[in-house]
C-alpha positions, 0 to 999 in steps of 0.5 A: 395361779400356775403350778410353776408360779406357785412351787416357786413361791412356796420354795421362796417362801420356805427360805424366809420362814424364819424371818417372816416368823418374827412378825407371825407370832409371838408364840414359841414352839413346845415339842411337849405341849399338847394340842387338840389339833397340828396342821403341818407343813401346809404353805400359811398365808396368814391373812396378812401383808407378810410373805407366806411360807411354810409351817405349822398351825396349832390349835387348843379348844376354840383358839390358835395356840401357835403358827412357825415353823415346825413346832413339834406340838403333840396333838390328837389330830394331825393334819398334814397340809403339805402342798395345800394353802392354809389361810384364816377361815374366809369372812364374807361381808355382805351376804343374803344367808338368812334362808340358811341360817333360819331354817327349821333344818339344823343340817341347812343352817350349818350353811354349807353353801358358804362352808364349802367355800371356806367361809367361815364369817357371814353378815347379814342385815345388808342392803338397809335390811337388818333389824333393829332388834339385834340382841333379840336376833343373835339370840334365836340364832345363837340358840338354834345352832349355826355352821358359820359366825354371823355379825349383824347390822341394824337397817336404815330399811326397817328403821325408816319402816316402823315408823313411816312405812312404805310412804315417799315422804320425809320424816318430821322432827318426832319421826326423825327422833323415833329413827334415831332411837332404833339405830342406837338400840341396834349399835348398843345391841351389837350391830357393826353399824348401819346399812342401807339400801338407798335404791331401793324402796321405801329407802330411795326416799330418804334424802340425804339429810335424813340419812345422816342425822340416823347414820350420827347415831351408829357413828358415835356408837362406833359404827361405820356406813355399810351402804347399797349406794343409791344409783350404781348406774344413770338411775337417778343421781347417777354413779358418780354423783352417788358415790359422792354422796355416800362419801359426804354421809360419811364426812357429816356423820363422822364415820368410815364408808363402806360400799357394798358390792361396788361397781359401774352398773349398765351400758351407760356407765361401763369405763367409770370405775377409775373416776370411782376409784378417783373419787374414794382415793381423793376422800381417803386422801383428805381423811374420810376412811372409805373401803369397799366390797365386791363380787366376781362375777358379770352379772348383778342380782336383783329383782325386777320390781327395783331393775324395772320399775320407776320409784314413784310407782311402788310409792305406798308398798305392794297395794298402792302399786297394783292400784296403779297398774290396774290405771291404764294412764298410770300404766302407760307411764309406767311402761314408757320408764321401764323401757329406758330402765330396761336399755340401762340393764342392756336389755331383755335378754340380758335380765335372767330370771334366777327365781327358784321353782318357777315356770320362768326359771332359767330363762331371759326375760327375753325368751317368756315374752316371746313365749307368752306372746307379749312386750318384755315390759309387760311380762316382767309386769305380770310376774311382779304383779303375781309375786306381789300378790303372793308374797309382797313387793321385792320380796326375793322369793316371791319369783323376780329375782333376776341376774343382770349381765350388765357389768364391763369386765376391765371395770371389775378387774380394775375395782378388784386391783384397789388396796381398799377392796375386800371379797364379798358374795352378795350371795342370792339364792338363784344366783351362783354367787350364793355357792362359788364367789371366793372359788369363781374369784381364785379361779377365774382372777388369780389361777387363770386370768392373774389379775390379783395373786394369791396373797392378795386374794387372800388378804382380800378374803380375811385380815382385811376384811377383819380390819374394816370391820373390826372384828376382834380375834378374827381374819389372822392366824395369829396366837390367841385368836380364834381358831377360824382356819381353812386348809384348801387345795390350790388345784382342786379349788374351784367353783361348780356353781353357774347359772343354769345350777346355781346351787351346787356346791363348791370344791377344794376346802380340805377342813375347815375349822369354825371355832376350832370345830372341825366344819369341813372335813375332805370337802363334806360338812361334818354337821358342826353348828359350831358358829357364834353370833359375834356382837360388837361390846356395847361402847360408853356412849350406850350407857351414858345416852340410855340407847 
């Protein structure tokens, strides 16, 4: 945002601060009230649709006990925030934070790489790929201490696996049964509903059917549809077809829909975000509630085994795919897919190889088949084949992860304008997005490009998040709910993270409180693990049903 644009609004904003009050908080101003801490004069975008102005937050143990205008609290601490934004603690949606997060390392799980962005809510379990155990899982982390909140979701991955495993087949009525008892088990644990990954394999052999009659199960527990949809591109039922779907499970199983980093995916799909934007306006229009996600950044993160490979050959898991690459039948029918998967993808060197400690790290599939002297299918090949060897089919530390510069900007910017989107990282480890999405976003699409503001940006990043999910006392500076607060510098905020060094950490969040623990302080984490596991109340129908 230009500075000319943001000393107007908060001159604008000052003269309101009295009305705007009347719908911020219902608390009073007490100068002999004490508090733990006052962050005065900081311009308050409070994580609503309100107009921001400037005034105070007060904070007692783990809540926020006022936010006006100047109250005249005494505190221990005051922190004074003029010229610098105070919002509510960030909430990221859909993250891959679990390295962090169970680490043996107390100083990795505070989680810094989402700290220093001012987040101070993550989820985890997405993309179909959160356990069914919830409880047992907010436990250990619980108990081992952790920088940010966590919200969970149960997983239709590991749901489908337990009792089918890798196989390309549907379940019978036992089977079906069985998947049914694990989703309940997970709502009634406290998940906020079920995830899937319906690109990826074992998921991608799921029909449709199958998912709804799992998906019932969150719904009536309460839980909405957070859902990888099952072709972003022209992979198999195609973009629009898929989001149809995704929408109809929603309709059958009597939940809202949420897609996961949403976007029109590869060269035969760019131009098709204002029919997606059709398609969920008219679902939303006749009741279905449908919201959606999204990072800022041109290039997805994968792995090359679900980029490259047709599903039909990773049928059975890691074994029964070397199997058939040890086929030179099998393999040549292999490698004449991958060939049009790879023009979907824009090519080999469009696909960067993000892997962390690799000799191919940093490079264009492109580039390791010139250097290894060779087609491009065939070196993704023989990295897939080495990673299954090592650690398993997609496993994302087994050395294919890749970025894929495939996504059309007018689409992004036309996604992000929606009143349904929401930010979030999809955060990877080799991909910047892990480090810097909420900076890049600010950074790239409000100060410099100005295709959203900084009120929506905000409201992006917070209350609306906060709703979607339902996450109770959280994504507002509000009176009584929890103190999740970020200070940050409108100038100074930025990311560092790209794609050669993914891993640096971002700039401009003065403090941040987690639970009215103070987690950043003057851009450095304090070591705080002052995170909570935030679990949904079991609902009636947990008691009533035995799940």
């Amino acid at each position: 945002m230009p500075l000319a644009s943001l000393r107007i609004a908060r001159t604008m904003a000052a003269f309101s601060a009295a009305a705007a009050m009347l719908c911020v908080s219902g608390a009073s101003a007490k100068a002999d009230e004490a508090v733990d801490v006052v962050i005065r004069g900081g311009m308050i975008y409070d994580g609503s649709d309100s107009k921001p102005f400037v005034g105070d937050v007060a904070i007692r143990g783990d809540r926020i006990v006022y936010v006006g205008p100047a109250g005249g609290y005494a505190a221990d601490r005051v922190i004074d925030a003029t010229g610098l934004i105070v919002a509510p603690g960030f909430i990221d949606p859909h993250t891959h934070a679990d390295g962090f997060l169970r680490s043996p390392d107390k100083a990795v799980r505070v989680n810094a790489a989402w700290l220093n962005q001012g987040v101070s809510t993550v989820m985890i379990g997405v993309d179909g790929a959160g356990t069914p155990d919830v409880a047992e899982d907010a436990a250990q982390l619980q108990t081992s201490g952790v920088g940010t909140n966590v919200a969970f979701f149960v997983g239709f991955g590991p749901v489908r696996q337990r009792v089918l495993g890798q196989d390309a087949r549907a379940p019978d009525a036992a089977e079906l049964d069985r998947m049914r008892a694990l989703v309940a088990k997970g709502m009634c644990e406290g998940a906020l509903g079920l995830s899937t990954g319906l690109f990826y394999a074992p998921q991608s052999f799921a029909k449709t059917g199958e998912v709804v009659a799992v998906a019932r199960e969150a719904a009536i527990r309460g839980g909405l549809y957070d859902t990888h949809q099952r072709d972003e591109s022209t992979y198999s039922i195609g973009l629009l077809g898929s989001v149809r779907e995704a929408i109809e499970i929603g309709r059958q199983a009597g939940m809202p829909v949420h897609f996961a980093h949403l976007k029109a995916l590869g060269v035969d799909v760019h131009g098709q975000a204002g029919a997606v934007i059709a398609a969920i306006d008219a679902a939303r229009a006749e009741g279905v509630d449908v919201t959606a996600d999204q990072y800022p950044w041109l290039a997805s993160g994968s792995n090359l085994d679900a980029a490259l490979l047709p599903r039909w050959a990773v049928d059975g898991g890691g074994p029964a795919l070397l199997k058939r690459l040890d086929e030179p039948a099998t393999l040549a029918r292999i490698r004449a897919e991958m060939q049009d998967n790879l023009r979907r993808r824009g090519g080999a060197g469009a696909l960067l190889l993000i892997a962390q400690g690799f000799p191919w790290t940093g490079q264009t599939l492109e580039q390791v088949a010139a250097e290894w002297k060779v087609d491009s299918r065939d070196a993704a090949l023989r990295i897939i084949r080495q990673s299954v060897q090592a650690k398993g089919l997609g496993e994302r530390g087994g050395g294919t992860s890749v970025a894929s510069f495939n996504m059309a900007q007018a689409d992004v910017d036309l996604l992000m304008q929606q009143p349904w989107m929401v930010t979030s990282s999809d955060g990877s480890d080799g991909h910047p997005r892990m480090f810097a999405t909420f900076p890049e976003k600010y950074l790239r699409y409000v100060r410099e490009r100005q295709v959203i503001d900084l009120a929506t940006f905000v409201r992006q990043s917070t209350g609306r998040t906060a709703d979607i999910y339902k996450l109770d006392g959280r994504g507002y500076l509000r009176s009584g709910y929890y103190a999740d607060v970020l200070v940050f510098d409108p100038i100074e905020y930025r990311p560092r993270a790209h794609y050669v060094n993914p891993r640096e950490l971002s700039a401009g969040v003065r403090k941040l409180f987690v639970n009215g623990v103070l987690a950043v302080d003057d851009g450095r984490t304090t070591g705080a693990a002052a995170g909570r596991a935030l679990l949904r109340p079991p609902p009636r129908e947990c008691a009533i049903k035995g799940g």
